[in-house]
N, C-alpha and C positions, 0 to 999 in steps of 0.2 A: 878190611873194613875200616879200621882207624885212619888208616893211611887216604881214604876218599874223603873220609869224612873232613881230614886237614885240609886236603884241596877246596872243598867244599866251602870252608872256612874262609881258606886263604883269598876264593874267589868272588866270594861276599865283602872282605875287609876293601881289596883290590875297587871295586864295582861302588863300593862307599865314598871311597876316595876319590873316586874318576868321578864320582855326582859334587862331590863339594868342591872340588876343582872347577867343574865346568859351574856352579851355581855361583863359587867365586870372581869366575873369568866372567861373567852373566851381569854379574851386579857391578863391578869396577873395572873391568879394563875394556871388554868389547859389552858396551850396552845392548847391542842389536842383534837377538837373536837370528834372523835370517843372515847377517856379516859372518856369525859364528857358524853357522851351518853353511855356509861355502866354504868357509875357509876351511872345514873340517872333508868338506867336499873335493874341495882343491888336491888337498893333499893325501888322497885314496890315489893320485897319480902316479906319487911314490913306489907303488907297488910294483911300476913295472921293474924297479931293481930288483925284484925277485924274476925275471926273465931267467937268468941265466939256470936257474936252479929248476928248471922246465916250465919252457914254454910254446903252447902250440897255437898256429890259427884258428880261432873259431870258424866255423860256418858263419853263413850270413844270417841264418833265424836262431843260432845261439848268441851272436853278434847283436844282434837285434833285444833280444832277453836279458843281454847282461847288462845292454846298455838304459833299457827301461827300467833295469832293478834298480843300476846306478842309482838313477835319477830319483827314484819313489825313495831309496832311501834318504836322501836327500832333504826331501819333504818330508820323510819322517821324523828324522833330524830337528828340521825346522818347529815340528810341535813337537816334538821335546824341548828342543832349548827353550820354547817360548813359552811353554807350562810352567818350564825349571826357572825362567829368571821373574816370572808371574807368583808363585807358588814356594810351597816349603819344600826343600829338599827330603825331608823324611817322608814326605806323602807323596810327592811325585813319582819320585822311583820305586818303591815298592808298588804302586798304581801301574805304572807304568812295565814292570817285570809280571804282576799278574796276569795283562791284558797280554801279553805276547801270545801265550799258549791257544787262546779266544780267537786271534787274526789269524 
């Protein structure tokens, strides 16, 4: 029990960090949230270096699926960064982690 509970923890402090990061990248270095959501887009391409550690062909309608999620995430992305460089970071993302369980 204590031992979830630290993860728990850890992955709240973690999740804090990653909002004040991007709400500092937001306000002073990349202004334009839709620039930040590509670029965060862009680089989900990365992933294919995890090939080596199993990787199979999809079908063409899981093909199709994964490449529609891609993309919606994407946009979802986009109104996040664009709430988060609009908004306060303490109210966006706990707004924001409530509404997931909803969609």
């Amino acid at each position: 029990m204590a031992s979830g509970a630290l993860v728990a923890i850890a992955a709240y402090l973690l999740s804090g960090g990653a909002a004040v990061v991007d709400k500092i990248l937001l306000g002073q270095r990349i202004p334009s949230a839709p620039a930040y959501a590509f670029y965060v887009g862009v680089l989900g391409v990365f992933a294919f270096a995890l090939a080596p550690f199993g990787f199979s062909v999809l079908s063409a309608p899981d093909l199709a699926l994964a490449l529609v999620s891609g993309a919606l995430f994407v946009f979802a992305l986009l109104a996040f960064y664009e709430s988060l460089r609009r908004g306060e970071a303490s109210r966006i993302v706990p707004l924001t982690g409530a509404m997931i369980p909803v969609f």
